[in-house]
C-alpha positions as CSV (number, residue, x, y, z in Angstrom):
1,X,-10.5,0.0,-21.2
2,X,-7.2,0.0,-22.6
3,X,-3.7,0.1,-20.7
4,X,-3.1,-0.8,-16.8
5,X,-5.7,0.8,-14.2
6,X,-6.0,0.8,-11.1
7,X,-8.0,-0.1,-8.2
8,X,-8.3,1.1,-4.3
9,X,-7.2,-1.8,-1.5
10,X,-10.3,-2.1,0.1
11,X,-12.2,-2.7,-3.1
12,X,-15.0,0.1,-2.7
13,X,-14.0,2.3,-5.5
14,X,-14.1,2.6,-9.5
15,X,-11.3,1.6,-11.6
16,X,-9.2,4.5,-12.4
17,X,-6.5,5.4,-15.1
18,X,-2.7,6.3,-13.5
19,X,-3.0,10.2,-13.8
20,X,-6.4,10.2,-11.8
21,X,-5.0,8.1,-9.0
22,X,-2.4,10.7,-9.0
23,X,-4.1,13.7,-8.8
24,X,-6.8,11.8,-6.5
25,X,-4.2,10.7,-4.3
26,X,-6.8,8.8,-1.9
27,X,-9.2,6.5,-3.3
28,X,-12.6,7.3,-2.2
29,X,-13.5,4.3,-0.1
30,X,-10.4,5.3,1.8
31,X,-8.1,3.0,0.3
32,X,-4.9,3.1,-1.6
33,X,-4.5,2.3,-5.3
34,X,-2.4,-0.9,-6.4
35,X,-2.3,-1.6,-10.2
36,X,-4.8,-4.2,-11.3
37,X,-1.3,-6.3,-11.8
38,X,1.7,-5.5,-12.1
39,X,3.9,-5.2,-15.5
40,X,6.7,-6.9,-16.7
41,X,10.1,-5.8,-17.2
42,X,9.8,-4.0,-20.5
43,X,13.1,-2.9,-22.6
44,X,16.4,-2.7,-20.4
45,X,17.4,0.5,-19.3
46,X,19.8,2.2,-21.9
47,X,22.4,3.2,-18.6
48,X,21.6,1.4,-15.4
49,X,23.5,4.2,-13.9
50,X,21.2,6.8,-15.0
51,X,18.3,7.0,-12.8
52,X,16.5,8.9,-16.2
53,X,17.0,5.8,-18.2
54,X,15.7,3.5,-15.5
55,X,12.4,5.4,-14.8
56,X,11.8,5.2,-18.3
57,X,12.0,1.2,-19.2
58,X,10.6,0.6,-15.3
59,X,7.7,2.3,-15.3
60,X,6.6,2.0,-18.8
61,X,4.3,-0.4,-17.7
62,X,2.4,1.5,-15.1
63,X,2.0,4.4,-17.4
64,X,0.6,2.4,-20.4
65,X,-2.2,3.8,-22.1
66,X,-2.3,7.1,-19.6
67,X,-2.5,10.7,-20.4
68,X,0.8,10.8,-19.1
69,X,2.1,7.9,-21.2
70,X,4.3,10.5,-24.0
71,X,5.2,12.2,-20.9
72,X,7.2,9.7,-18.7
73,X,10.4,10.8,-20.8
74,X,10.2,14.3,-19.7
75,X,8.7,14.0,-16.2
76,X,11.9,11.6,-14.7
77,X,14.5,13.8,-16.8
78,X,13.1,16.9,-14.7
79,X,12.4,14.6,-11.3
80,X,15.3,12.0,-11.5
81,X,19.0,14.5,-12.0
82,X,19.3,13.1,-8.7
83,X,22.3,10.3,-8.2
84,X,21.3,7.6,-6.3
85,X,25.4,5.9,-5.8
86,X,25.1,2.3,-4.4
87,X,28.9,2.1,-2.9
88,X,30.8,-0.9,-1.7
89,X,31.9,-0.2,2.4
90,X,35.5,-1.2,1.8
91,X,36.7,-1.9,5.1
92,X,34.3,-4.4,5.5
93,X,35.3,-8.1,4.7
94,X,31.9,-9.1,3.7
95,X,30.1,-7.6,0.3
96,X,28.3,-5.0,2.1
97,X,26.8,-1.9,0.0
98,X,25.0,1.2,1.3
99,X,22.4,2.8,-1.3
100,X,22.9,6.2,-0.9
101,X,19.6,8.4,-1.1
102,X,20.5,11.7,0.3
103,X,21.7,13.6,-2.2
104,X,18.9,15.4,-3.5
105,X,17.9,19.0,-2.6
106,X,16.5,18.1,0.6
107,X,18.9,15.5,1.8
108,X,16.8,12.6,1.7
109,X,14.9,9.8,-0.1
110,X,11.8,11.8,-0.5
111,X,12.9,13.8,-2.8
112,X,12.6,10.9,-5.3
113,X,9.0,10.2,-5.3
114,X,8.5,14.5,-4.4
115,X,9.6,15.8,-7.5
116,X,8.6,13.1,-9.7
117,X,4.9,13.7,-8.5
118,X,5.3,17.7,-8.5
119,X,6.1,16.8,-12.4
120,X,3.4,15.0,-13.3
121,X,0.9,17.2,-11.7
122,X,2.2,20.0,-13.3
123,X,1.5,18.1,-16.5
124,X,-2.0,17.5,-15.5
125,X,-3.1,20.3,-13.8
126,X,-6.0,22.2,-15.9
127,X,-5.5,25.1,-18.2
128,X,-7.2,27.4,-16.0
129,X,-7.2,26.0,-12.4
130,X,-10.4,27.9,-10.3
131,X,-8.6,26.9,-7.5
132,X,-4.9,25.9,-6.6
133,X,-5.1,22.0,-6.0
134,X,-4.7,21.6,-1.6
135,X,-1.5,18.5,-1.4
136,X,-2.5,18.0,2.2
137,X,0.9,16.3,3.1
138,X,1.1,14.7,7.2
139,X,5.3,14.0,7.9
140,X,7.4,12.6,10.3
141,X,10.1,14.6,9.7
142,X,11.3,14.0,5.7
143,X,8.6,13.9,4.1
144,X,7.4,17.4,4.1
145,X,10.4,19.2,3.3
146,X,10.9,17.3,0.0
147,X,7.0,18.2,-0.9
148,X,7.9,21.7,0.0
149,X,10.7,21.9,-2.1
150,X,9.4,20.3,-5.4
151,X,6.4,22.1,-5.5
152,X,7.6,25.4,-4.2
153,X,6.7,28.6,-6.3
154,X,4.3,26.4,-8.1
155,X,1.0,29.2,-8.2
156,X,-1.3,26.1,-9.1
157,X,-0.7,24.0,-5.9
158,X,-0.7,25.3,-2.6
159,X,1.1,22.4,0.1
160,X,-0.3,22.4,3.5
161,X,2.1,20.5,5.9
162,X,1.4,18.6,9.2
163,X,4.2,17.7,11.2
164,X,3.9,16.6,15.2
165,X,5.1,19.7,17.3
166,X,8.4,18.3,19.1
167,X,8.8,15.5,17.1
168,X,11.0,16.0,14.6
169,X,15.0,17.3,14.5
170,X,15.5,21.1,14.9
171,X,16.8,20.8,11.3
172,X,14.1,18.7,10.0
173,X,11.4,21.7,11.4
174,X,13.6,24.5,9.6
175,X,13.1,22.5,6.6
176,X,9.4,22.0,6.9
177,X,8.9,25.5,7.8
178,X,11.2,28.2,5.6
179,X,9.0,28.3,2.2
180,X,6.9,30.6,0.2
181,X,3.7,31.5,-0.3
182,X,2.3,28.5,-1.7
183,X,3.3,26.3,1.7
184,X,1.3,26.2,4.8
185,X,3.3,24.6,7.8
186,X,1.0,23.2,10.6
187,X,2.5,22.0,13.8
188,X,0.2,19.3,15.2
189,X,0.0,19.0,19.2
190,X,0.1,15.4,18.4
191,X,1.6,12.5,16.9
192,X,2.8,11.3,13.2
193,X,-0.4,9.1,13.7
194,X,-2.5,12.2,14.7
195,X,-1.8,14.0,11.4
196,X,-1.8,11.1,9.2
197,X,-5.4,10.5,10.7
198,X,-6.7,14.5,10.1
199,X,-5.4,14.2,6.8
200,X,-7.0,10.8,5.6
201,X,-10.5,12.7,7.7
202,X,-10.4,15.6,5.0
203,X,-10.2,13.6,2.3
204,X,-13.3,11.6,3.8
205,X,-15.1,14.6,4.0
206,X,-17.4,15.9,0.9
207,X,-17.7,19.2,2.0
208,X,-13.7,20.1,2.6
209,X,-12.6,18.3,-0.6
210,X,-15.4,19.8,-3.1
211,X,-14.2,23.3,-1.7
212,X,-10.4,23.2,-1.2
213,X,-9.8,20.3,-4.8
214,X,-7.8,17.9,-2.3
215,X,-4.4,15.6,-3.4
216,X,-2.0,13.9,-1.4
217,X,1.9,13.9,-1.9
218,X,2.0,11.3,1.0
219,X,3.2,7.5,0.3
220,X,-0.4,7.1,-0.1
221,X,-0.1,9.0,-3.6
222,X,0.9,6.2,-5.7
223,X,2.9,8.8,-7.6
224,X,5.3,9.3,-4.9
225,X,5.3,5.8,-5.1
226,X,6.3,4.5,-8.6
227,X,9.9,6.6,-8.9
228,X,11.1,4.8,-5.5
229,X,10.6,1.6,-7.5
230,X,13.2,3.0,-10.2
231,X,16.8,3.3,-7.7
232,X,15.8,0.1,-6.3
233,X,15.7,-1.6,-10.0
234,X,18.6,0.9,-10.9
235,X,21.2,-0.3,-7.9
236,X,19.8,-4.2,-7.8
237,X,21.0,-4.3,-12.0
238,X,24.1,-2.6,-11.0
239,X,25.7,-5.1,-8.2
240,X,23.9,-8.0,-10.2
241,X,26.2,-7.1,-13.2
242,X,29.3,-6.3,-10.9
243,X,28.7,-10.0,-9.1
244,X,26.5,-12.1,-10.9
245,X,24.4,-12.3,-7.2
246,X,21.5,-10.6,-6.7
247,X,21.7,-8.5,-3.8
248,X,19.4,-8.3,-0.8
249,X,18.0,-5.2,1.0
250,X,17.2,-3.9,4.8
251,X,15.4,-1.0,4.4
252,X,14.2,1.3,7.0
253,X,10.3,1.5,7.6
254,X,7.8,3.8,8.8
255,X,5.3,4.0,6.7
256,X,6.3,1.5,4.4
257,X,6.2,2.7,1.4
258,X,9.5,2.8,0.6
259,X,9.4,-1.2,1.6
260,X,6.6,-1.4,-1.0
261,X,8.3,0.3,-4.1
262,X,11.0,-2.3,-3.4
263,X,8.8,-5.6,-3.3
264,X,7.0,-4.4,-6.7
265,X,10.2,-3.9,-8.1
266,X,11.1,-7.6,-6.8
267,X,8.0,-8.9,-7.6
268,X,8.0,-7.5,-11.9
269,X,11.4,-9.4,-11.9
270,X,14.3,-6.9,-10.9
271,X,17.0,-8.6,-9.1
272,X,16.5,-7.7,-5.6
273,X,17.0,-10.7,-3.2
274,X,15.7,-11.0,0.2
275,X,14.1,-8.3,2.1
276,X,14.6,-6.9,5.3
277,X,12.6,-4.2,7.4
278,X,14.6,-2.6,10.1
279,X,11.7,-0.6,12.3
280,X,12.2,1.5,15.2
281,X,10.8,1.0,19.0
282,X,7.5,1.3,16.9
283,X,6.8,-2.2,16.7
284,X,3.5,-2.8,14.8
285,X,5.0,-4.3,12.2
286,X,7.2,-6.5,13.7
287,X,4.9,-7.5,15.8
288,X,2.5,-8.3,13.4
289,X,5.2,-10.7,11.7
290,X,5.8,-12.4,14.6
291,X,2.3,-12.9,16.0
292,X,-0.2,-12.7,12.5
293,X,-2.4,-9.7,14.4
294,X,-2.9,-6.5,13.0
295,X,-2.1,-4.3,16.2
296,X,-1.9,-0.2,15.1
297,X,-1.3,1.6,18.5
298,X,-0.2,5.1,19.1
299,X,3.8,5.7,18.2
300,X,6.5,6.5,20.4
301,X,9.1,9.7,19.5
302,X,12.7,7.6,19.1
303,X,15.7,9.0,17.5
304,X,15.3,7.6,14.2
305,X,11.9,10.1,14.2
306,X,11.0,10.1,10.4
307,X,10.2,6.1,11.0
308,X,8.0,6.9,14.6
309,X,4.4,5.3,12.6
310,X,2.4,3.3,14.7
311,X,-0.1,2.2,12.1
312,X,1.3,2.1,8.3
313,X,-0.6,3.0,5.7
314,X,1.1,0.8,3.1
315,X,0.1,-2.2,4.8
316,X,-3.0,-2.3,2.7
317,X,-0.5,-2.5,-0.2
318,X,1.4,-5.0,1.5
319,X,-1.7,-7.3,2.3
320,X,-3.0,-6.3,-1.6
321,X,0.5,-8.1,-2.4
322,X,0.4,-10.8,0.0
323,X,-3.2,-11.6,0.9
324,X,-2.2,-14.0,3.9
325,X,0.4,-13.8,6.6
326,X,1.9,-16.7,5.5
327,X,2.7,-15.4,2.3
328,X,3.9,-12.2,3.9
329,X,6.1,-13.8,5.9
330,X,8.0,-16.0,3.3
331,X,9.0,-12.5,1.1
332,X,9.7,-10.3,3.8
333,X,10.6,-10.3,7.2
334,X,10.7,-6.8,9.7
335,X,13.0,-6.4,13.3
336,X,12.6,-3.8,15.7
337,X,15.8,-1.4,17.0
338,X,16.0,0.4,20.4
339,X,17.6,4.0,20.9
340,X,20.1,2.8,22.2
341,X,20.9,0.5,19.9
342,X,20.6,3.0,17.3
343,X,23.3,5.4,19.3
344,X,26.0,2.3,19.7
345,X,25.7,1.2,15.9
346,X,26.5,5.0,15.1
347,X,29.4,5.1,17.2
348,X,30.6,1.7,16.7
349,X,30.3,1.5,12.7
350,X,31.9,5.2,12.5
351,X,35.3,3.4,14.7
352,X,34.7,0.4,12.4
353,X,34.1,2.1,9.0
354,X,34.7,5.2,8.8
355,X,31.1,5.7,7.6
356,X,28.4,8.6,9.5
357,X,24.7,6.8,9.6
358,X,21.9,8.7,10.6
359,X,19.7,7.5,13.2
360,X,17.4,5.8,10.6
361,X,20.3,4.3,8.5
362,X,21.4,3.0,11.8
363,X,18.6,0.6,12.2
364,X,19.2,-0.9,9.0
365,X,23.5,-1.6,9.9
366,X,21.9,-2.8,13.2
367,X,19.6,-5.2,11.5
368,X,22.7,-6.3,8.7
369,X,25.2,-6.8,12.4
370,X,22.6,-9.4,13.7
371,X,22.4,-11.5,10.6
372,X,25.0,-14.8,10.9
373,X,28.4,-14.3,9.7
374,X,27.6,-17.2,7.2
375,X,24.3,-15.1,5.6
376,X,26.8,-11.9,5.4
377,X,29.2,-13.9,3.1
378,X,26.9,-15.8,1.1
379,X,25.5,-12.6,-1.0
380,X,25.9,-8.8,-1.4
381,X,23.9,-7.1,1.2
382,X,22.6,-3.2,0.9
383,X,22.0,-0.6,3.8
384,X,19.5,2.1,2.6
385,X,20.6,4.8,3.9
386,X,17.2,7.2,3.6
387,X,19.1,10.7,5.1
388,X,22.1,12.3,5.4
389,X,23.4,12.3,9.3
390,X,23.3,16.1,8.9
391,X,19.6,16.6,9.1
392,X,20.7,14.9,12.5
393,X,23.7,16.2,14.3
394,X,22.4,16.9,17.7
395,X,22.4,13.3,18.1
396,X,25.3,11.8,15.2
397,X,28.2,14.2,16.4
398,X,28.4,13.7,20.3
399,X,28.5,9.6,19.1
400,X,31.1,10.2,16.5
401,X,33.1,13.2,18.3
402,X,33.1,15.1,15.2
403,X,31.0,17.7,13.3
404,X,29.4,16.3,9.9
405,X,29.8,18.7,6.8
406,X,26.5,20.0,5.5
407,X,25.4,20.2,2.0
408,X,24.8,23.4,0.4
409,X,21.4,22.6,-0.5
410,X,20.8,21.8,3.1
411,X,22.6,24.5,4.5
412,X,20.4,26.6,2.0
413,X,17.3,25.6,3.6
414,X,18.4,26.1,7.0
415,X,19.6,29.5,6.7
416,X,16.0,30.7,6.0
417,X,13.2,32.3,8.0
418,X,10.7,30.2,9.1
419,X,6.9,30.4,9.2
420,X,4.7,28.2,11.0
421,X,0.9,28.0,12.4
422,X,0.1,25.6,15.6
423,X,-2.8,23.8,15.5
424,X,-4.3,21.5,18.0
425,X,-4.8,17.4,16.6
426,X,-8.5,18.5,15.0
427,X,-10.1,18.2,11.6
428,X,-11.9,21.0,12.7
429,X,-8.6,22.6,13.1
430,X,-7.8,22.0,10.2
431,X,-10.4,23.0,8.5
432,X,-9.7,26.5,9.8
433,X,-6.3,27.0,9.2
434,X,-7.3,25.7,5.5
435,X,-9.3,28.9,5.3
């Protein structure tokens, strides 16, 4: 075999080349695929300000010897005319950034890694399909809308959407519900947890995914994946070059693959300093730092919704990374941030600031308050803000006594019918509504 492969976490499944662990999205033994190892830093980015240029010298590596290899030039120049702005907080004393990635069509991160897998599947989908390929797709609140939109009015996909009835923000449902044909919403009597679980079940089972050609567009997809890597390696080169420092990170977590792309960008030499997870009231993770056990449990519905994962997928690819809790625990470290916390750091860094977090931004500015003044000074530090507070305003306005300005894209979405089925928390349901 020639060029990087790779293998499922739980090391019960083939090797496999990048496109087919795309278009597989789970491998069959359940797991998740990591790259056999990962690349080093290849040729520089031409513009670290162009997130284009970046994808294509960062993930040169992990496309080495694929099908898709000639195509990584054409797949982040459709996927990545997104900016990704990493800008300085200037009433702040200390060298404080905020990586700003809500400006895409759906006002958050997710549309990164969305339309950068929609691209590649479209370049590997047959000729002919018999049958559209089913992107089964279980979301807290963000991710579905951005798999929506990048694949919409695509006839050879059809994206089936499960989202926890009640869950999510009434903006967040209008955006997971208002799309074409090719987009079956599914409200789940349930939890994150509980449609995370009936996805990973159809995959499991033969029968569903000979008839209805399964892929996943979740954080499980390592497609979704690999573009997250590239503003991380994008924004890290920038503030390197502005200070000569490398800059560290607290990122919120849910499902942790966004904390992933970051420690693979780390780990193939970028110059990302420490890392931080800032978690919600959903405490497995921080827990599991703290105490070395492994302890999914069911989630809890907070304000910062989109992050309310009880048991993380991407902790397989975490332990791939870091095989012991030891070694977890001296590259990354996670904290936990009560609703209430989250509604004071709104308020208080608006008055302070000037600036409008969301409720999942707010855990990170929590996280950054609680470090020592001394660790504040000592090197830049970078909020990732992962949506814009508008996709929120039932909860940011009444905090900040103002009304937040919507993008057009956003606005877009929410002034559009919506279509939705209600399912009960099944695989058998599922199955159904599938037909």
């Amino acid at each position: 075999m020639s060029g990087l492969y790779f293998a499922s976490s739980r090391g019960g499944a083939p090797l496999v080349s990048l496109s087919h662990a795309i278009t597989q999205g789970l491998a069959p033994d359940g797991g998740l695929y990591v790259p056999m190892q990962l690349p080093h830093i290849g040729a520089p980015p031409s513009d670290i300000s162009d997130l284009r240029q970046v994808a294509r010298a960062a993930l040169a590596g992990f496309f080495d010897g694929d099908v898709l290899q000639d195509s990584l030039p054409a797949i982040a120049d459709a996927a990545l005319d997104i900016c990704a702005p990493t800008t300085a907080v200037p009433a702040c004393p200390d060298p404080l950034f905020v990586l700003e990635l809500y400006h895409g069509p759906t006002a958050a991160f997710k549309d990164f890694g969305a339309r950068f897998l929609a691209e590649s599947q479209q370049r590997l989908r047959p000729a002919s399909p018999a049958q559209p390929l089913n992107i089964l797709v279980a979301t807290s609140g963000d991710t579905g809308g951005a798999v929506a939109a990048a694949f919409n009015a695509r006839p050879w996909a059809r994206v089936v959407i499960l989202y926890p009835k009640g869950l999510v923000s009434e903006r967040q449902e209008r955006q997971l519900t208002c799309w074409g044909d090719n987009v079956l919403s599914l409200r789940v009597a349930g939890t994150f947890d509980d449609c995370q679980r009936m996805v990973k079940e159809a995959f499991r089972d033969p029968t569903l995914s000979r008839k209805h050609r399964f892929s996943s567009a979740n954080s499980i997809n390592i497609g979704r994946l690999l573009p997250q890597m590239v503003y991380y390696v994008a924004s890290s080169l920038q503030i390197a070059a502005r200070t000569s420092l490398k800059p560290s990170y607290i990122i919120p977590a849910g499902n942790l693959g966004n904390a992933c792309a970051a420690l693979w960008a780390r780990a193939m030499g970028f110059p990302l300093g420490r890392i931080i997870l800032a978690h919600n009231s959903n405490r497995t993770v921080p827990d599991f730092f703290s105490t070395g056990r492994w302890q999914p449990r069911p989630s809890v519905a907070t304000l910062a919704s989109a992050m309310d994962v009880g048991n993380p997928s991407n902790m397989e690819r975490l332990q791939w990374q870091f095989p012991t809790w030891e070694a977890m625990r001296e590259h990354l470290s996670a904290e936990s941030v009560d609703d209430a916390t989250i509604r004071a750091r709104i308020k208080g860094d608006f008055m302070q600031y000037g600036r409008e977090w969301c409720p999942h931004t707010a855990t990170a500015a929590e996280v950054y308050r609680r470090l020592l003044p001394a660790q504040r000074r000592m090197q830049p530090w970078v909020l990732v803000a992962t949506a814009h507070p508008a996709k929120f305003n039932e909860i940011v306005e009444p905090l900040i006594g103002k009304p937040i300005e919507v993008p057009e894209s956003l606005a877009a979405l929410l002034r559009s019918a919506q279509r939705r089925l209600d399912l009960p928390p099944t695989l058998e349901a599922l199955a159904a509504a599938l037909e």
